[in-house]
C-alpha positions in Angstrom: -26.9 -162.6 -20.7 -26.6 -159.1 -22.3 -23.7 -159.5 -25.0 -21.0 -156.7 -23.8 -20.7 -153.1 -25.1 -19.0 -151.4 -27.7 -20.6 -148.1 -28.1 -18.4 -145.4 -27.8 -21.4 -143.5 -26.5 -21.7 -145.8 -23.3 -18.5 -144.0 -22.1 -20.2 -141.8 -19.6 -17.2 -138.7 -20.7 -17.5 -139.3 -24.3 -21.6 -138.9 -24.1 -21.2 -135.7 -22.0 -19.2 -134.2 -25.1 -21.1 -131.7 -27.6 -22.3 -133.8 -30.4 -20.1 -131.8 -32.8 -17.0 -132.3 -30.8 -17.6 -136.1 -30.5 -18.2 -136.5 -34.2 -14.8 -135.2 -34.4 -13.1 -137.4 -32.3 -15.3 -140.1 -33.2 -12.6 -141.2 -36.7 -10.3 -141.3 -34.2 -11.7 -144.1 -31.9 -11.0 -147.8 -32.4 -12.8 -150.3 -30.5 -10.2 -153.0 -28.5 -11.7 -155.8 -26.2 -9.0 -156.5 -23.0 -9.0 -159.3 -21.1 -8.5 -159.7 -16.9 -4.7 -159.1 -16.4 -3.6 -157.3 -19.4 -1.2 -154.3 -18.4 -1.9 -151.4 -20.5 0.7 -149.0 -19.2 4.0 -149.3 -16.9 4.9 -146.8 -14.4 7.9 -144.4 -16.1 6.6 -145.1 -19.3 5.2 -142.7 -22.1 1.3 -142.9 -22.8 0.6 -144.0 -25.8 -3.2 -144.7 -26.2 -6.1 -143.3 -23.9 -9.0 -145.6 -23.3 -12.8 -144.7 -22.6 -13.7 -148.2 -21.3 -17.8 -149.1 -22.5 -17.8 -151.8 -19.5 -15.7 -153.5 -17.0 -12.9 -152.1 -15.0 -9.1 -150.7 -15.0 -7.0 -150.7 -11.9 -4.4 -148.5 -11.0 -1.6 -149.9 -9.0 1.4 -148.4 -7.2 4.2 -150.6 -7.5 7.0 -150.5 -5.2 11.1 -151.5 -5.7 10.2 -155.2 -4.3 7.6 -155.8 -7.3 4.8 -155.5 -4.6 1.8 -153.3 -5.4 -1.3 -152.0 -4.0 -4.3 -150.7 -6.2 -4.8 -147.0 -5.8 -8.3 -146.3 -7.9 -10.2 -148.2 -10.3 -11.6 -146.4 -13.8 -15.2 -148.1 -15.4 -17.7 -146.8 -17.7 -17.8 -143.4 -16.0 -14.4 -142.4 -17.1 -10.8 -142.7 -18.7 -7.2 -143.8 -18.7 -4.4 -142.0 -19.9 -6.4 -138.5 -20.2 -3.4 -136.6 -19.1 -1.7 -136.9 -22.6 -4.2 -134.8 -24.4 -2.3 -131.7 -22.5 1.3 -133.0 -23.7 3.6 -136.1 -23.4 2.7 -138.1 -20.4 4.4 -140.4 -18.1 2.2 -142.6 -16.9 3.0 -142.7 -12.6 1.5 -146.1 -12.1 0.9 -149.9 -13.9 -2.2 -150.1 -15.3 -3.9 -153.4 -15.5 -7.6 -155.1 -16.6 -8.8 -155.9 -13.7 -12.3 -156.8 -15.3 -12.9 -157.9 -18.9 -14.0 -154.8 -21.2 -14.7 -153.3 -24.0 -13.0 -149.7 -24.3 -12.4 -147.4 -27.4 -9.0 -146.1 -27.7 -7.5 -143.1 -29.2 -3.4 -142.7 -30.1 -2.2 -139.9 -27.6 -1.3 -137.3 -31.1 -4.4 -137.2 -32.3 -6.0 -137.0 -29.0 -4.1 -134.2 -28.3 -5.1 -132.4 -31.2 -8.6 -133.1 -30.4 -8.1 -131.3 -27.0 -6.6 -128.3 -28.7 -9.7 -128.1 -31.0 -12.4 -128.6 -28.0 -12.4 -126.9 -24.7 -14.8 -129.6 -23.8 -12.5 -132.1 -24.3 -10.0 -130.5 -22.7 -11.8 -130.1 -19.3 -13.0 -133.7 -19.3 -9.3 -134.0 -19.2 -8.3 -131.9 -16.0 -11.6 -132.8 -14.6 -11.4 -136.9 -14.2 -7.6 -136.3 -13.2 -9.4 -134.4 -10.0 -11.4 -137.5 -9.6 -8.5 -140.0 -9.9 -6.1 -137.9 -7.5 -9.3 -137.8 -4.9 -10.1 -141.4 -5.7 -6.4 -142.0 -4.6 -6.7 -140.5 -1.4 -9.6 -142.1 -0.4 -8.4 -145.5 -1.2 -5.0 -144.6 0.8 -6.8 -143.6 3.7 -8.7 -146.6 3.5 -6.1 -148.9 3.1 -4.4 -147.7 6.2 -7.6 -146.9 8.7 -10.0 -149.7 8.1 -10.0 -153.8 8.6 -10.0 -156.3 5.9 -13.8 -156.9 5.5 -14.7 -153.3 5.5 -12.5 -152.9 2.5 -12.9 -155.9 1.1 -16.6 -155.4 1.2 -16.1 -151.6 -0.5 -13.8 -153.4 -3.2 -16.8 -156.0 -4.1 -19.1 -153.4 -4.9 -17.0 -151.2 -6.5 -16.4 -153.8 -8.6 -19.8 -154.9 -9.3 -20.9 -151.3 -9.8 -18.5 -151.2 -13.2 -19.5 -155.1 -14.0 -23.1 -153.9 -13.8 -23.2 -157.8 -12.1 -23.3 -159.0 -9.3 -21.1 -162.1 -10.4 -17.6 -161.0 -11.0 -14.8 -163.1 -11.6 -12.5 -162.9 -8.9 -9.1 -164.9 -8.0 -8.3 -164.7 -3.8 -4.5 -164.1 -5.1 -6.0 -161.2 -7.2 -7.7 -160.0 -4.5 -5.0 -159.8 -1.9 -2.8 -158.4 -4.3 -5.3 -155.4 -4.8 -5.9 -154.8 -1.3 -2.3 -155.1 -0.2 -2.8 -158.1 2.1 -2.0 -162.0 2.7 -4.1 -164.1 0.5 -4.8 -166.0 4.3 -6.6 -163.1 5.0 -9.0 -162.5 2.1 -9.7 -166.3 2.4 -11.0 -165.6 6.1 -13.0 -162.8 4.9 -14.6 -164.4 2.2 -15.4 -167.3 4.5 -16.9 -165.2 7.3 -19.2 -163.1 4.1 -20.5 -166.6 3.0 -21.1 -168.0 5.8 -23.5 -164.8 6.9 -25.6 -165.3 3.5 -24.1 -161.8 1.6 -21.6 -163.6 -1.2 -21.1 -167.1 -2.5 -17.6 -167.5 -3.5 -16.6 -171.0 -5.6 -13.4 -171.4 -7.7 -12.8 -167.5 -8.5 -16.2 -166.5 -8.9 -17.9 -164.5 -6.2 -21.7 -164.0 -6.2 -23.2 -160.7 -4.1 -25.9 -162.2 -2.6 -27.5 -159.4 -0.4 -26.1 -156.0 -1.7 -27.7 -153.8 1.7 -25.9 -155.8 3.4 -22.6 -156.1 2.1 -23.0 -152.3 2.4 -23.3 -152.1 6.0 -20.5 -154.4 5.9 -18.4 -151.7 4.0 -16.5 -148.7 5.3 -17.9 -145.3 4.6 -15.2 -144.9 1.5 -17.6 -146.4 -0.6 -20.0 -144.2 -0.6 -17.2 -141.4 -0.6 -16.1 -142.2 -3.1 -19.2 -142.4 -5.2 -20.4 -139.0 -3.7 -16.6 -137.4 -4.9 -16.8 -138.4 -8.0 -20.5 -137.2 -8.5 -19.5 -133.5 -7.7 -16.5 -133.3 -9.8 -17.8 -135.4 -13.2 
């Protein structure tokens, strides 16, 4: 087993900066390592630190009055969290949780900002993957409300395994439901119906992709949406 990340550099945004400007944010960065359900940011509240994850995966949930909440986009390797506070203070609009172990660097939103300021580079990474997450939103919404359980679920496993670079992720059905905005019952009967055709082995919160092509055919067409979005705007 490959032993986890911790290069700034593995950030896919912080290796597409000029070398000069990351040297320059690089005193900047500290390296944390967050474990599955830490909640990095509230809804309402200010944004203190942004993180450039090296591994694993961030979700972004909308939380309604009742306490229920649906995830709206997921962040890996290939972005950030919190990006918006480089252009001023920053509220963030959702709860931000760990949804897969990682390795991130993090930067205090005052300095970051100052960083911006200094590096047009910088500062269009920052408008740039706040395109992505708004499109990544809508895609995920329409989603949620157009397609069945197994499609989505099946888009949500490999999603997932795309930012665990595994195809073992660790996986609770509660954890599930909650992200997919639907009765544990249901991802249990989903799960079931996966294993029993051969694509996923699923035993006490782990789940195994055992036949990728086919959980893709499986899938609605918002995976590959959203893979082809991000691609034209990153």
């Amino acid at each position: 087993m490959h032993a986890p990340s911790t290069h700034p550099l593995d950030n896919k945004l912080l290796a597409s900066l000029p070398r000069d400007e990351f040297e320059a944010l690089k005193p900047h960065l500290t390296a944390v390592s967050l474990v599955q359900g830490d909640v990095i940011y509230e809804a309402g509240v200010e944004v203190d630190y942004v993180y450039f994850p090296h591994c694993g995966m961030f979700s972004m949930l909308a939380v309604m009055r009742d306490g229920k909440a649906i995830e709206t986009a997921t962040v890996g390797r290939e972005g950030v969290i919190g990006a918006m506070a480089g252009l001023g203070l920053y509220k963030s609009l959702v709860r931000v949780t760990v949804q897969l172990p990682l390795q991130a660097s993090k930067v205090a939103a005052a300095p970051f900002r100052r960083a911006v300021i200094a590096s047009d580079a910088l500062r269009d990474v920052c408008v740039r993957y706040n395109e992505v997450m708004l499109t990544q939103a809508r895609i995920t919404a329409a989603c949620n409300a157009l397609h069945q359980v197994e499609e989505r679920l099946c888009r949500w496993l490999l999603q997932s395994a795309d930012r665990a670079a595994s195809d073992t992720i660790a996986l609770t059905q509660e954890l599930l439901a909650e992200m997919l905005g639907v009765r544990r019952t249901s991802v249990t009967d989903v799960a079931r119906k996966l294993q029993d055709k051969g694509v996923i082995t699923y035993s006490r919160g782990v789940i195994t992709i055992l036949d990728r092509e086919a959980l893709k055919r499986l899938s609605c067409e918002c995976y590959e949406s959203l893979i082809e979005q991000a691609a034209t705007l990153t």
